[in-house]
KOLGU-4560 file (N, C-alpha, C; in nm, 3 decimals, padded with zeros to 5 digits):
<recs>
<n_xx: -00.864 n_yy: -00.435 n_zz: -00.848 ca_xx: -00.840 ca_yy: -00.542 ca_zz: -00.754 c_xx: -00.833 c_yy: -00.677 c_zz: -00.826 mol: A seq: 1 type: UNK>
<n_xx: -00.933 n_yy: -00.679 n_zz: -00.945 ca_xx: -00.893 ca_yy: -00.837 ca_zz: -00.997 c_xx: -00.798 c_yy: -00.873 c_zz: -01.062 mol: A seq: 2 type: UNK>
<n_xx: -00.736 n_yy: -00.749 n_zz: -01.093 ca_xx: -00.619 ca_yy: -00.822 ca_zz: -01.140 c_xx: -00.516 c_yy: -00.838 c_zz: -01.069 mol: A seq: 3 type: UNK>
<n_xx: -00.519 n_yy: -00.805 n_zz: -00.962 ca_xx: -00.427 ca_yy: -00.876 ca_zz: -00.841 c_xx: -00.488 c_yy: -01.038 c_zz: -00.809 mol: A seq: 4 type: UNK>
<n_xx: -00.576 n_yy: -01.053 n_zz: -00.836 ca_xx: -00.600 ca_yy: -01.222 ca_zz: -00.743 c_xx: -00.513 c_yy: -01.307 c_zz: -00.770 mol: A seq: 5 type: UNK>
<n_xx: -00.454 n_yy: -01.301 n_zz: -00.940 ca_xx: -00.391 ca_yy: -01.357 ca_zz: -01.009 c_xx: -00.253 c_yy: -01.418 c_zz: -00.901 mol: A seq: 6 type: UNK>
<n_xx: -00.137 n_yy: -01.292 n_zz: -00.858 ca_xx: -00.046 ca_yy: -01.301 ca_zz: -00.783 c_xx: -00.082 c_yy: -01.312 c_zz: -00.650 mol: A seq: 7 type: UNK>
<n_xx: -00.203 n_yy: -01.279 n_zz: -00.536 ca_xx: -00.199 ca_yy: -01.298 ca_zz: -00.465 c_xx: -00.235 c_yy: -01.459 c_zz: -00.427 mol: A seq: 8 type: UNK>
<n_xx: -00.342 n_yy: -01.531 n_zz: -00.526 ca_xx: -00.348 ca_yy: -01.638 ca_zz: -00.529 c_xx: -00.225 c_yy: -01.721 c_zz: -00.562 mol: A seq: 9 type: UNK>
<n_xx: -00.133 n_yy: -01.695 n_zz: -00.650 ca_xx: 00.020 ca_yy: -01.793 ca_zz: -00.594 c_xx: 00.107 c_yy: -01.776 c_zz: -00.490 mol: A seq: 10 type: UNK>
<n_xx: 00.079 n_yy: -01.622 n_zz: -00.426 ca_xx: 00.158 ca_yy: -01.597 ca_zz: -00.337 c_xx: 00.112 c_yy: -01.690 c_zz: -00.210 mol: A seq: 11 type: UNK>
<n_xx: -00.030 n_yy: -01.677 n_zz: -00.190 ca_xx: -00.095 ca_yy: -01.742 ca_zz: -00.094 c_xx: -00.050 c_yy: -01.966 c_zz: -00.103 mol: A seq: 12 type: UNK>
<n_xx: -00.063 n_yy: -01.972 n_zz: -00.247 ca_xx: -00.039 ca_yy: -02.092 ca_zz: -00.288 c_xx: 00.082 c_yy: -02.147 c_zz: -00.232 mol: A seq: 13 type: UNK>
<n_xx: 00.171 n_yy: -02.091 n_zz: -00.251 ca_xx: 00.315 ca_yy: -02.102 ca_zz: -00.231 c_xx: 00.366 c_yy: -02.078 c_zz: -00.026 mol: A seq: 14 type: UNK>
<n_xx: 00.223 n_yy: -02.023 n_zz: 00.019 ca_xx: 00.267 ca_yy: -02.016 ca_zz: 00.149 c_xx: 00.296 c_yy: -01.868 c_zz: 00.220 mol: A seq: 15 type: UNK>
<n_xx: 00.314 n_yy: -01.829 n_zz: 00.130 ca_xx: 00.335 ca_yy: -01.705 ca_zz: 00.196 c_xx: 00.222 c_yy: -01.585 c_zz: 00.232 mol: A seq: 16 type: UNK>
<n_xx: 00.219 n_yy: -01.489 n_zz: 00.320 ca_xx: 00.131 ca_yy: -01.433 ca_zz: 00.372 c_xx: 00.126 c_yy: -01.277 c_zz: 00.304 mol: A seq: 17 type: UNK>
<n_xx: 00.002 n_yy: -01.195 n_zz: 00.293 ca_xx: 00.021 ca_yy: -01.114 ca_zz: 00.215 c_xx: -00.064 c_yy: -00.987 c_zz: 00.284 mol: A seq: 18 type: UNK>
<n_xx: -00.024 n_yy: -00.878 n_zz: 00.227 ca_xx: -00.085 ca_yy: -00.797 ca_zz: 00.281 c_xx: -00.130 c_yy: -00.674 c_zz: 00.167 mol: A seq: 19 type: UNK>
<n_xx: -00.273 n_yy: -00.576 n_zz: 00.175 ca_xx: -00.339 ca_yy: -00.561 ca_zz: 00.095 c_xx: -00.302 c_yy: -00.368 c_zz: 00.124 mol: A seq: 20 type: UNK>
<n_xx: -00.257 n_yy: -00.306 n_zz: 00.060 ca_xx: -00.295 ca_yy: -00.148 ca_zz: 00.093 c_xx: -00.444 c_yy: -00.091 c_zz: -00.031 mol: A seq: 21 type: UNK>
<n_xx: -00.489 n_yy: -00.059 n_zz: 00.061 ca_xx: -00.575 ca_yy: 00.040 ca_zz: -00.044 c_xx: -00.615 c_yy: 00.164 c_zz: -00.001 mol: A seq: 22 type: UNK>
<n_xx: -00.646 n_yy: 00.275 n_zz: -00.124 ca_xx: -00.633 ca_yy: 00.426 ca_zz: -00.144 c_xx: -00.790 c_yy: 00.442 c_zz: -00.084 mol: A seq: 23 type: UNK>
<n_xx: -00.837 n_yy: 00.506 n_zz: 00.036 ca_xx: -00.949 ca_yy: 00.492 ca_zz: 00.125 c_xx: -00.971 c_yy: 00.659 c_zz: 00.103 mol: A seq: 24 type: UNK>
<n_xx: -00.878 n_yy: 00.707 n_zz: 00.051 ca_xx: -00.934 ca_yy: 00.928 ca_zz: 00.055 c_xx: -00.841 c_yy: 00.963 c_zz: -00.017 mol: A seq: 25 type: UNK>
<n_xx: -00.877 n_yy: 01.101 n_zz: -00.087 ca_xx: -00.721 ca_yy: 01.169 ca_zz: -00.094 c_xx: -00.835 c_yy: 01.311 c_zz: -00.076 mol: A seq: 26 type: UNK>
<n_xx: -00.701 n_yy: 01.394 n_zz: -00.057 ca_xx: -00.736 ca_yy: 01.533 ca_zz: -00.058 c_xx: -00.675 c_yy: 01.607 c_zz: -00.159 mol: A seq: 27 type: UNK>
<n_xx: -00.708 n_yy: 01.687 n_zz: -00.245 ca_xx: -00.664 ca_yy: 01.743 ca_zz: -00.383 c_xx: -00.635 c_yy: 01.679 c_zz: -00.489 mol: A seq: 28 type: UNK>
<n_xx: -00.496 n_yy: 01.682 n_zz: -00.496 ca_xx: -00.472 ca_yy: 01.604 ca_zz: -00.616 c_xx: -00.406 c_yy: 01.504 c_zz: -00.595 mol: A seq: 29 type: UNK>
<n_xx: -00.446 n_yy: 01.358 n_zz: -00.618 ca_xx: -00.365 ca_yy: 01.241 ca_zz: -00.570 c_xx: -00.381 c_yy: 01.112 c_zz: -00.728 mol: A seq: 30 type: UNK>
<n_xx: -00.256 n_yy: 01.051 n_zz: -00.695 ca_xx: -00.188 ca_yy: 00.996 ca_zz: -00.789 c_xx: -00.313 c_yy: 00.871 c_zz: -00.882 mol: A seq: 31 type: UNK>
<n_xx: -00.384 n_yy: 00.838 n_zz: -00.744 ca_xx: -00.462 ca_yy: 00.720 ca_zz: -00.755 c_xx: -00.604 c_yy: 00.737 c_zz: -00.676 mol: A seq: 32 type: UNK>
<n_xx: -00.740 n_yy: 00.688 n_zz: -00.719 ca_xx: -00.880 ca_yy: 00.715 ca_zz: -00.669 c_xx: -00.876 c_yy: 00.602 c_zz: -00.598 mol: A seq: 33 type: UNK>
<n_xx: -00.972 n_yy: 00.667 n_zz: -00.449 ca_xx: -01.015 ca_yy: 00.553 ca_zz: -00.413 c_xx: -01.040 c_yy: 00.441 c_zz: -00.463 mol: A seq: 34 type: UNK>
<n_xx: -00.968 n_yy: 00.302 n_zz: -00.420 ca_xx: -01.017 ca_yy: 00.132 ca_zz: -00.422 c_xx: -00.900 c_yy: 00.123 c_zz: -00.538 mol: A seq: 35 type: UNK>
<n_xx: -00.841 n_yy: 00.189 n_zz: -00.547 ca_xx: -00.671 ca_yy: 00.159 ca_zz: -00.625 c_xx: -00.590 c_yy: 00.055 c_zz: -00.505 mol: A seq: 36 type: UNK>
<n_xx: -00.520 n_yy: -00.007 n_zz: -00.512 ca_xx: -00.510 ca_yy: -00.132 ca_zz: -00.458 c_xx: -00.374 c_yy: -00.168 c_zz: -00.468 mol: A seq: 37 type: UNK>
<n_xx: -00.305 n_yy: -00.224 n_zz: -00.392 ca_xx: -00.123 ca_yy: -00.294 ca_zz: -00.389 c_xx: -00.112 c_yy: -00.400 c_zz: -00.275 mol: A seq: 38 type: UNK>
<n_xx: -00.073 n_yy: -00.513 n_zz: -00.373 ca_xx: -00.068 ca_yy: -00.623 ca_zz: -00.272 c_xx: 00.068 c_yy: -00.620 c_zz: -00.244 mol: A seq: 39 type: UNK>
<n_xx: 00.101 n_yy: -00.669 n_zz: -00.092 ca_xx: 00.249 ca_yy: -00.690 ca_zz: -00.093 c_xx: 00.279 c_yy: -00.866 c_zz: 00.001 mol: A seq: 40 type: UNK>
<n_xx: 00.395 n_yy: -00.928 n_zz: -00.080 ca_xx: 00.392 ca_yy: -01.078 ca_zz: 00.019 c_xx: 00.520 c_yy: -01.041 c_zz: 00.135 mol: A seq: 41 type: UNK>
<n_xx: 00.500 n_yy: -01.147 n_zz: 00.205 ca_xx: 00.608 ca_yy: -01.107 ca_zz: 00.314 c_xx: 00.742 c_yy: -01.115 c_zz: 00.287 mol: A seq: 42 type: UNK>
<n_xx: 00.760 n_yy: -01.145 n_zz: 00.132 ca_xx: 00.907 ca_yy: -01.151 ca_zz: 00.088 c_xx: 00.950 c_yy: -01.023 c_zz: 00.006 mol: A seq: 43 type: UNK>
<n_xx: 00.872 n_yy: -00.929 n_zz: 00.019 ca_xx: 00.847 ca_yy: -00.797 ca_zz: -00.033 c_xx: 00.799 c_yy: -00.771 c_zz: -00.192 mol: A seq: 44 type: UNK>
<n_xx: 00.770 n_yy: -00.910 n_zz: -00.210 ca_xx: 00.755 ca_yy: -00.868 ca_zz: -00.380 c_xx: 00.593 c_yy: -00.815 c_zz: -00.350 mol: A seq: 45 type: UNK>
<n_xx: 00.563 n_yy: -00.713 n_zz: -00.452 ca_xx: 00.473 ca_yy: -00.609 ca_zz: -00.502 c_xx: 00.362 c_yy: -00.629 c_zz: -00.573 mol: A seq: 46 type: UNK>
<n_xx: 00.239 n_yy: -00.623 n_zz: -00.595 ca_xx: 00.167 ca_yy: -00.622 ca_zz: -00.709 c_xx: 00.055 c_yy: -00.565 c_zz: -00.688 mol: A seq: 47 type: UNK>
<n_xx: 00.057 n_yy: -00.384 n_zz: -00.822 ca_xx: -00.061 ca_yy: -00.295 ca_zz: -00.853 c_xx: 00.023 c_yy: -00.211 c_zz: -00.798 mol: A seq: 48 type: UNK>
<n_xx: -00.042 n_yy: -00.109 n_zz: -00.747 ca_xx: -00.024 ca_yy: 00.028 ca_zz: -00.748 c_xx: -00.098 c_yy: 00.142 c_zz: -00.663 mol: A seq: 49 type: UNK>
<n_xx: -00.076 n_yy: 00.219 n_zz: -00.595 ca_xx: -00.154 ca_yy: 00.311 ca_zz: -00.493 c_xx: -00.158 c_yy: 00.466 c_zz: -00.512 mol: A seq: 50 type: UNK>
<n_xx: -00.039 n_yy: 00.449 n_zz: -00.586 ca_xx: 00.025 ca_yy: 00.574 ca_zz: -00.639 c_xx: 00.087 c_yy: 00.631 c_zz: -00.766 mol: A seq: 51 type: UNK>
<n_xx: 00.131 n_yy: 00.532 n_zz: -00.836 ca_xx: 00.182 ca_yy: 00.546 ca_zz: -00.918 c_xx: 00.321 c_yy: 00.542 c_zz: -00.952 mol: A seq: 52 type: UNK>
<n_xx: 00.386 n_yy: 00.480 n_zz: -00.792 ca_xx: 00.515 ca_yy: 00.476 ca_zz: -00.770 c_xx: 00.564 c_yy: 00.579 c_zz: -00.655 mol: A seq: 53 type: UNK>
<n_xx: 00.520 n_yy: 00.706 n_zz: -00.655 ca_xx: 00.615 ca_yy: 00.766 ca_zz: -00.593 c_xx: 00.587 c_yy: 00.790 c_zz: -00.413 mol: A seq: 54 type: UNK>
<n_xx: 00.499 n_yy: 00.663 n_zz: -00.356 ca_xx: 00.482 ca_yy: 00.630 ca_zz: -00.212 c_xx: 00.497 c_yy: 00.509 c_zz: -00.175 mol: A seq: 55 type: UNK>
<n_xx: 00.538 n_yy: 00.380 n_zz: -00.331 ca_xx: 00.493 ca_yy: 00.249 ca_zz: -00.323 c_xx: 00.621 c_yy: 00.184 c_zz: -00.229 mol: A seq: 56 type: UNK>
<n_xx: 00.720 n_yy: 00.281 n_zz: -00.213 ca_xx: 00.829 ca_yy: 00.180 ca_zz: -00.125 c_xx: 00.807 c_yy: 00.218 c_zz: 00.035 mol: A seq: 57 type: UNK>
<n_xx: 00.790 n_yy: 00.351 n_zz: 00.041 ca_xx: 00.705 ca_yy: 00.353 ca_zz: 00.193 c_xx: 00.601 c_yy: 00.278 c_zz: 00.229 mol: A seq: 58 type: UNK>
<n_xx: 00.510 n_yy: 00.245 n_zz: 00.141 ca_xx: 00.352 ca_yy: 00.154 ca_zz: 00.164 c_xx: 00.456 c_yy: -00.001 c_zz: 00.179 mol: A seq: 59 type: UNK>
<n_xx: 00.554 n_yy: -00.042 n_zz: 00.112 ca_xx: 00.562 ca_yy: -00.181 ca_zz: 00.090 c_xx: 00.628 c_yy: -00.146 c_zz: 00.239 mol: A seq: 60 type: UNK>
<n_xx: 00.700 n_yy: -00.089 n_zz: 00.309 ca_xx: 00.786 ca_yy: -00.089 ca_zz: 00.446 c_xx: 00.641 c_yy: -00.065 c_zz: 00.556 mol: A seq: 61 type: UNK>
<n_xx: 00.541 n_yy: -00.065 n_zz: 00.494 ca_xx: 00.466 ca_yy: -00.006 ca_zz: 00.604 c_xx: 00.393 c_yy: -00.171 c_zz: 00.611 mol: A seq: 62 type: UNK>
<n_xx: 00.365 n_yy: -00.236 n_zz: 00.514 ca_xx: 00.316 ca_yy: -00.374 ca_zz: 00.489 c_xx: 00.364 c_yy: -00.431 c_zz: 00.545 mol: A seq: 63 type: UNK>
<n_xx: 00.538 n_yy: -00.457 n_zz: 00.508 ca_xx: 00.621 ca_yy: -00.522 ca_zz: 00.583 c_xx: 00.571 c_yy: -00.558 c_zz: 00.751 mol: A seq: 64 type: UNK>
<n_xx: 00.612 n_yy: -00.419 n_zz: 00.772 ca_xx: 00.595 ca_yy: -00.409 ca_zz: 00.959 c_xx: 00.451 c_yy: -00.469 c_zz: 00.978 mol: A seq: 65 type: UNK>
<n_xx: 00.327 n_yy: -00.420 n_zz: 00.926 ca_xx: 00.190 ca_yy: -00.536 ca_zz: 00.944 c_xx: 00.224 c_yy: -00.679 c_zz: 00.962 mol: A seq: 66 type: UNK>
<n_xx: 00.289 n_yy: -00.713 n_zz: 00.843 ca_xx: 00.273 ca_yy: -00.903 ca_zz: 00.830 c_xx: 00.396 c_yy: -00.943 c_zz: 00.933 mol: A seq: 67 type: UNK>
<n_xx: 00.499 n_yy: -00.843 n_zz: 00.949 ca_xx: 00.574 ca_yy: -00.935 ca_zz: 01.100 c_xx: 00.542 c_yy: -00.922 c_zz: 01.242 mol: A seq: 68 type: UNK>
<n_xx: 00.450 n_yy: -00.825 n_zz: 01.199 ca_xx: 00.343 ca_yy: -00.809 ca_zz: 01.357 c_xx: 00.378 c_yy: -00.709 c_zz: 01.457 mol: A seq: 69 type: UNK>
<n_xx: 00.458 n_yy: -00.616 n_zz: 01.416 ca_xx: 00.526 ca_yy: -00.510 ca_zz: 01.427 c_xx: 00.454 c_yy: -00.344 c_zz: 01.473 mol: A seq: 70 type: UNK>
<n_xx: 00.333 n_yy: -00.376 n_zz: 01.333 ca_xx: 00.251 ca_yy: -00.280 ca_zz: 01.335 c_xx: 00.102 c_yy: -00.297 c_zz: 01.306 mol: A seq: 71 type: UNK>
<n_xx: -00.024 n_yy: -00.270 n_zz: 01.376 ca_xx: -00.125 ca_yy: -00.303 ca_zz: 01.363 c_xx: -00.193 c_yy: -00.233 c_zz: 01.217 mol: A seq: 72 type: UNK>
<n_xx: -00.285 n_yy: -00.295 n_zz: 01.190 ca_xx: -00.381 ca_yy: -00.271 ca_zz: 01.072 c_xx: -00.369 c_yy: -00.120 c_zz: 01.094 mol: A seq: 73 type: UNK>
<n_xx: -00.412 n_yy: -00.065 n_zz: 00.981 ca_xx: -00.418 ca_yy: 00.112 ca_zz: 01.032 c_xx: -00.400 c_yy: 00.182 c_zz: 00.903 mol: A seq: 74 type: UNK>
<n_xx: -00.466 n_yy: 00.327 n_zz: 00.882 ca_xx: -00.470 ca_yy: 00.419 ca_zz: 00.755 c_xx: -00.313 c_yy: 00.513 c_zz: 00.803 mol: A seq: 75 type: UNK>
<n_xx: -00.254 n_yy: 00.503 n_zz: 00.709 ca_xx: -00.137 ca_yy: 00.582 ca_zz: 00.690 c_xx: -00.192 c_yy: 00.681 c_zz: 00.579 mol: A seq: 76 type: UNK>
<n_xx: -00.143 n_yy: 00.794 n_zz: 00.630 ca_xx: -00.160 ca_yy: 00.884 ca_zz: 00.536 c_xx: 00.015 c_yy: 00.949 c_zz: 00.456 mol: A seq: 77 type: UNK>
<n_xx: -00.001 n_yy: 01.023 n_zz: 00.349 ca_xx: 00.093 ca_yy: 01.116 ca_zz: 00.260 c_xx: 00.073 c_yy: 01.144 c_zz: 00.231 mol: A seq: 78 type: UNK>
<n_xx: 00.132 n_yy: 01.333 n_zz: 00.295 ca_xx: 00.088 ca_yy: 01.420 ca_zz: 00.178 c_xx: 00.242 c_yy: 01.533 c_zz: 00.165 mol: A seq: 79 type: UNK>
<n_xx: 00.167 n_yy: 01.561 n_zz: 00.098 ca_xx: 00.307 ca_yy: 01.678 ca_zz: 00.039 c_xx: 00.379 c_yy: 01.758 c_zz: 00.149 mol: A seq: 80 type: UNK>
<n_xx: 00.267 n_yy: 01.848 n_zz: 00.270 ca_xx: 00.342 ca_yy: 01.853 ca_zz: 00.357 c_xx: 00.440 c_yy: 01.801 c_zz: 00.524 mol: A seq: 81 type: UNK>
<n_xx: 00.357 n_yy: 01.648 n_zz: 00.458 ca_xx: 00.442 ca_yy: 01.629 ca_zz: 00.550 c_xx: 00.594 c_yy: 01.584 c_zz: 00.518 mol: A seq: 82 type: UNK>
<n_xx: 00.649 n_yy: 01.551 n_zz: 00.617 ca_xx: 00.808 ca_yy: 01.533 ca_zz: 00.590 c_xx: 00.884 c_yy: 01.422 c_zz: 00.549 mol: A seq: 83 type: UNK>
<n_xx: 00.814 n_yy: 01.325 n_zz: 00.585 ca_xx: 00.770 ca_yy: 01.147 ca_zz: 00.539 c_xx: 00.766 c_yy: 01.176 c_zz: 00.373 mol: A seq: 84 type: UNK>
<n_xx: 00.656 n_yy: 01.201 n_zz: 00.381 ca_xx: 00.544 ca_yy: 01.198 ca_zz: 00.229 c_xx: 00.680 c_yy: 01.277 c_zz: 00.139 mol: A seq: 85 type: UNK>
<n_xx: 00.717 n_yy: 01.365 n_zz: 00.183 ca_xx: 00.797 ca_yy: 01.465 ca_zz: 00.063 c_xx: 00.946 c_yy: 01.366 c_zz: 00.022 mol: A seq: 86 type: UNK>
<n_xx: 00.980 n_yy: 01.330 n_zz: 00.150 ca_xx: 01.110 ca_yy: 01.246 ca_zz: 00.155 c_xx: 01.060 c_yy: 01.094 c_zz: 00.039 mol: A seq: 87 type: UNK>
<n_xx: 00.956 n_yy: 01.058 n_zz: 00.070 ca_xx: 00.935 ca_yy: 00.928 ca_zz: -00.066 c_xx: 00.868 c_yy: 00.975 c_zz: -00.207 mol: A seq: 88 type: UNK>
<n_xx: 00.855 n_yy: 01.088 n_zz: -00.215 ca_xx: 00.806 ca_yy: 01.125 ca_zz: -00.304 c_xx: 00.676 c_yy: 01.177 c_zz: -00.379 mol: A seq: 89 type: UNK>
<n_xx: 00.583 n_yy: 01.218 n_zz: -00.258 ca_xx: 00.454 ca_yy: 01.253 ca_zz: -00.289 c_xx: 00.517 c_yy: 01.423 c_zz: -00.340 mol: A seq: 90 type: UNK>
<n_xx: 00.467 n_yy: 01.472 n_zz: -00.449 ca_xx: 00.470 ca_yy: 01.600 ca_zz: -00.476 c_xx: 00.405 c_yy: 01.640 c_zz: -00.580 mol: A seq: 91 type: UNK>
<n_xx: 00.286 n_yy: 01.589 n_zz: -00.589 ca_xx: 00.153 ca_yy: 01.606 ca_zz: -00.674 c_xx: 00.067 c_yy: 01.745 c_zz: -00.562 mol: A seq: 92 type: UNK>
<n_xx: 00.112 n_yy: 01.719 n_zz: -00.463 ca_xx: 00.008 ca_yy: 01.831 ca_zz: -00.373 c_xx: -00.094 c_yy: 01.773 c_zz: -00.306 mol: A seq: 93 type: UNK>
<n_xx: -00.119 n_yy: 01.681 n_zz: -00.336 ca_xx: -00.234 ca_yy: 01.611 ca_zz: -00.237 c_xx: -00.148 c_yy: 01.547 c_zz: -00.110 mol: A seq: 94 type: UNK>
<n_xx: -00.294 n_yy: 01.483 n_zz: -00.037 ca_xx: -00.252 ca_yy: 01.396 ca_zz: 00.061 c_xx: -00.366 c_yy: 01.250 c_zz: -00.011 mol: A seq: 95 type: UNK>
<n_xx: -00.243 n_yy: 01.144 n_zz: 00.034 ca_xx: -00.362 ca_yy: 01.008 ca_zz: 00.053 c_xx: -00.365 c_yy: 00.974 c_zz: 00.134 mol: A seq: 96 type: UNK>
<n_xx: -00.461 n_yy: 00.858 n_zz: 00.149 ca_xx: -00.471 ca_yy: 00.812 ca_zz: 00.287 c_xx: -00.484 c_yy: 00.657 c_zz: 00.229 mol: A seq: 97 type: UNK>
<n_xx: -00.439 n_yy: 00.559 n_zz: 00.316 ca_xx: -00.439 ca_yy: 00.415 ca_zz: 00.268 c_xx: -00.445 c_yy: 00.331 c_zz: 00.361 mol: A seq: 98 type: UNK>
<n_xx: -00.531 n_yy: 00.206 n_zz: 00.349 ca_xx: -00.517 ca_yy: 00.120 ca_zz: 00.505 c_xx: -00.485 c_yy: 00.014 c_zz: 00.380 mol: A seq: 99 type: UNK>
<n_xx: -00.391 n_yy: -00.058 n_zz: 00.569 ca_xx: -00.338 ca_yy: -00.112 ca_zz: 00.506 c_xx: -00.332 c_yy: -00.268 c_zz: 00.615 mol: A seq: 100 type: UNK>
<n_xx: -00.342 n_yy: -00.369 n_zz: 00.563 ca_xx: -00.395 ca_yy: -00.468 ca_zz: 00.645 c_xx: -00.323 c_yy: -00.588 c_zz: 00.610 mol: A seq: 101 type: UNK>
<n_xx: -00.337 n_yy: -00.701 n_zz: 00.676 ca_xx: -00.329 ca_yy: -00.811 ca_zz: 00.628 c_xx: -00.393 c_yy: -00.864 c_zz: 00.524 mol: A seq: 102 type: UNK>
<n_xx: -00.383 n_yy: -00.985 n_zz: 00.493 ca_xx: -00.492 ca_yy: -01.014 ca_zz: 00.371 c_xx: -00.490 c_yy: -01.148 c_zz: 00.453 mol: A seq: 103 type: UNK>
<n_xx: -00.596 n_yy: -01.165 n_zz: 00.559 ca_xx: -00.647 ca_yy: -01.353 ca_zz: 00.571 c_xx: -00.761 c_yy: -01.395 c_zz: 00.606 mol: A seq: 104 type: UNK>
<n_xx: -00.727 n_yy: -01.475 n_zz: 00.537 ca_xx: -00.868 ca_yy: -01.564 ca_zz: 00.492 c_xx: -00.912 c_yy: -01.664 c_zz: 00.564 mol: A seq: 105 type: UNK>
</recs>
């Protein structure tokens, strides 16, 4: 997480609003341990990691919909079988689970 403050503190600087996913479970084998962390700003730029890439553009569309108010705070999960998860790329065999929130202060 600290090395996100870095970008979320200019993102915040600069005005813009941000939103925080983090890895809250997994079941089997998953990419990233709990308190693995991805900030996203409302202009979609990225920073850290939840996965290792292969869920981070579903998590950033799921951020998205949070910060335009679209979709409430809430744990999204992916896992291999579902149909979501396989289509972005989970195929390690696990499931994660991630909430994913605003970030305000």
């Amino acid at each position: 997480m600290r090395e996100l403050l870095d970008d979320i503190d200019r993102w915040r600087s600069a005005g813009s609003r941000v939103a925080i996913a983090r890895v809250v479970d997994i079941e089997g084998s998953g990419p990233r341990l709990p308190g693995a962390a991805m900030v996203v700003n409302e202009q979609g730029e990225v920073a850290g990691s939840v996965s290792g890439g292969c869920v981070e553009g579903a998590v950033v569309g799921e951020a998205l919909a949070i910060l335009r108010g679209e979709a409430l705070p809430r744990v999204v999960t992916f896992g291999y079988s579902d149909d979501d998860a396989f289509a972005v790329g989970l195929t390690c065999g696990g499931i994660i689970r991630l909430f994913i929130e605003p970030l305000d202060w």
